[in-house]
C-alpha positions as protocol buffer text, in pm:
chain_id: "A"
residue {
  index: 1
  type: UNK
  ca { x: 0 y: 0 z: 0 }
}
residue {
  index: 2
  type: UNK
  ca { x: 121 y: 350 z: -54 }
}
residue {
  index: 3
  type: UNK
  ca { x: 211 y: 594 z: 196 }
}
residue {
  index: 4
  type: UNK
  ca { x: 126 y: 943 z: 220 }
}
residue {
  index: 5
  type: UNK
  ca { x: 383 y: 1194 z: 417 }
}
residue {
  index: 6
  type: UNK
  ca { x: 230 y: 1535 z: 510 }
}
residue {
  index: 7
  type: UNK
  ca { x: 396 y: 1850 z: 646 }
}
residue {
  index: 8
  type: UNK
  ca { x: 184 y: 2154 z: 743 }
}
residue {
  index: 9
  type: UNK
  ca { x: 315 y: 2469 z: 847 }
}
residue {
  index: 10
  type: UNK
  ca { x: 105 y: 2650 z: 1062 }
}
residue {
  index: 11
  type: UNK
  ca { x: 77 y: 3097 z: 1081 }
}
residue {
  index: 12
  type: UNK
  ca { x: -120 y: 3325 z: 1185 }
}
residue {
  index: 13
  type: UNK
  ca { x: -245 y: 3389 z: 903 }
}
residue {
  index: 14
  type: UNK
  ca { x: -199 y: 3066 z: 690 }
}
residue {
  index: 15
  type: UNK
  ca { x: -183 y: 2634 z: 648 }
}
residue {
  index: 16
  type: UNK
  ca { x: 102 y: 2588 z: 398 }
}
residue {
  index: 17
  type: UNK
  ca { x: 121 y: 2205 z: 313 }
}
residue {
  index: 18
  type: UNK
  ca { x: 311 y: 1981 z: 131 }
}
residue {
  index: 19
  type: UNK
  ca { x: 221 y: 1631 z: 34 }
}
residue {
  index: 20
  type: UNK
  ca { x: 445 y: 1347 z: -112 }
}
residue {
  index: 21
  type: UNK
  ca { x: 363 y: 983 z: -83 }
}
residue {
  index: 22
  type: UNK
  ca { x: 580 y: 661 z: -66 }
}
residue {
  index: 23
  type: UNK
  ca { x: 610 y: 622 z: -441 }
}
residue {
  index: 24
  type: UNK
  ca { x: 693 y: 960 z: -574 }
}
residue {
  index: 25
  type: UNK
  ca { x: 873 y: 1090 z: -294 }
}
residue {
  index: 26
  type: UNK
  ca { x: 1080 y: 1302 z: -431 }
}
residue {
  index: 27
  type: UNK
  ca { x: 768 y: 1471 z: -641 }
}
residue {
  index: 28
  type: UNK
  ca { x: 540 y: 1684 z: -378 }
}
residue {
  index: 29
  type: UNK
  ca { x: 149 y: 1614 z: -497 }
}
residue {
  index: 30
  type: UNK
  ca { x: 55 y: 1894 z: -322 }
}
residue {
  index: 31
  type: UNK
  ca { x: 225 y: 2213 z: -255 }
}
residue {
  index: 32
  type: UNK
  ca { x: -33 y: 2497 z: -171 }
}
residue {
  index: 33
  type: UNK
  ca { x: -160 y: 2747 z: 69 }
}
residue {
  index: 34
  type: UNK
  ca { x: -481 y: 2771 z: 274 }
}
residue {
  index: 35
  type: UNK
  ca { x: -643 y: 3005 z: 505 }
}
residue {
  index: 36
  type: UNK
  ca { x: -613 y: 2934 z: 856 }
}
residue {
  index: 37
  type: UNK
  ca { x: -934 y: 2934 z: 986 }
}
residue {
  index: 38
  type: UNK
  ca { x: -1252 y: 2731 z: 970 }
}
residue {
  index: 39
  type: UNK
  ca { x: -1251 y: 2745 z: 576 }
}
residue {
  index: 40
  type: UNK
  ca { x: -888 y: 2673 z: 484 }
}
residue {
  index: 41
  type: UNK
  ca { x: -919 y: 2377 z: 751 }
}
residue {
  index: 42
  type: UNK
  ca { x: -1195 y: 2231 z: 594 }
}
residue {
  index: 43
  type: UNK
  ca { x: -1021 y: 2268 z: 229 }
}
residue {
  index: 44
  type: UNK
  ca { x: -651 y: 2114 z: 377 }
}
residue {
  index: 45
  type: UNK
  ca { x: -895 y: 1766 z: 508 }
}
residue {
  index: 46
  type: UNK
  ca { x: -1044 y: 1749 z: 198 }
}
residue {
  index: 47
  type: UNK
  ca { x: -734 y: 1773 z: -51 }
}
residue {
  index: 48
  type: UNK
  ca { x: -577 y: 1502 z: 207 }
}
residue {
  index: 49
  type: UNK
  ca { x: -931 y: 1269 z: 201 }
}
residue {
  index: 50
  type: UNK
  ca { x: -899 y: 1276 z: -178 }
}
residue {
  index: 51
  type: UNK
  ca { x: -552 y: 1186 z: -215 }
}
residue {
  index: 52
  type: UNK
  ca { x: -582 y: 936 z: 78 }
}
residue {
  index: 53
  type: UNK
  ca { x: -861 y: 746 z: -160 }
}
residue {
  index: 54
  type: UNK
  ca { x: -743 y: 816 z: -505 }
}
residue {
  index: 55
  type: UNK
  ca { x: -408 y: 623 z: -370 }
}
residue {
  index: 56
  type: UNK
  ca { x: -546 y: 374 z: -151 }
}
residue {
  index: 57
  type: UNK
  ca { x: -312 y: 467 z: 92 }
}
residue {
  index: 58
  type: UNK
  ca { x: -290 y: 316 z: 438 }
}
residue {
  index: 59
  type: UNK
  ca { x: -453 y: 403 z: 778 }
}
């Protein structure tokens, strides 16, 4: 199964996150910015969801 590795990094004012997995780690999925409040939250768990079942990664 295939891996996903996450890094956020958390402001005041923003969620910036990166996302490899255990295939193409070297090659970041997802590189992008989000607001960090209520919205952006809800926007970084989705991104992560789809990835998580579009690569049948592990628990």
């Amino acid at each position: 199964m295939n891996k996903l590795f996450i890094g956020i990094d958390v402001s005041s004012k923003d969620l910036q996150i990166a996302i490899t997995d255990s295939k193409k780690h070297q090659t970041p999925l997802v590189n992008a910015a989000f607001s960090n409040d209520l919205v952006g939250e809800s926007e970084v768990k989705e991104v992560i969801l789809d990835l998580a079942q579009k690569n049948h990664t592990t628990k």
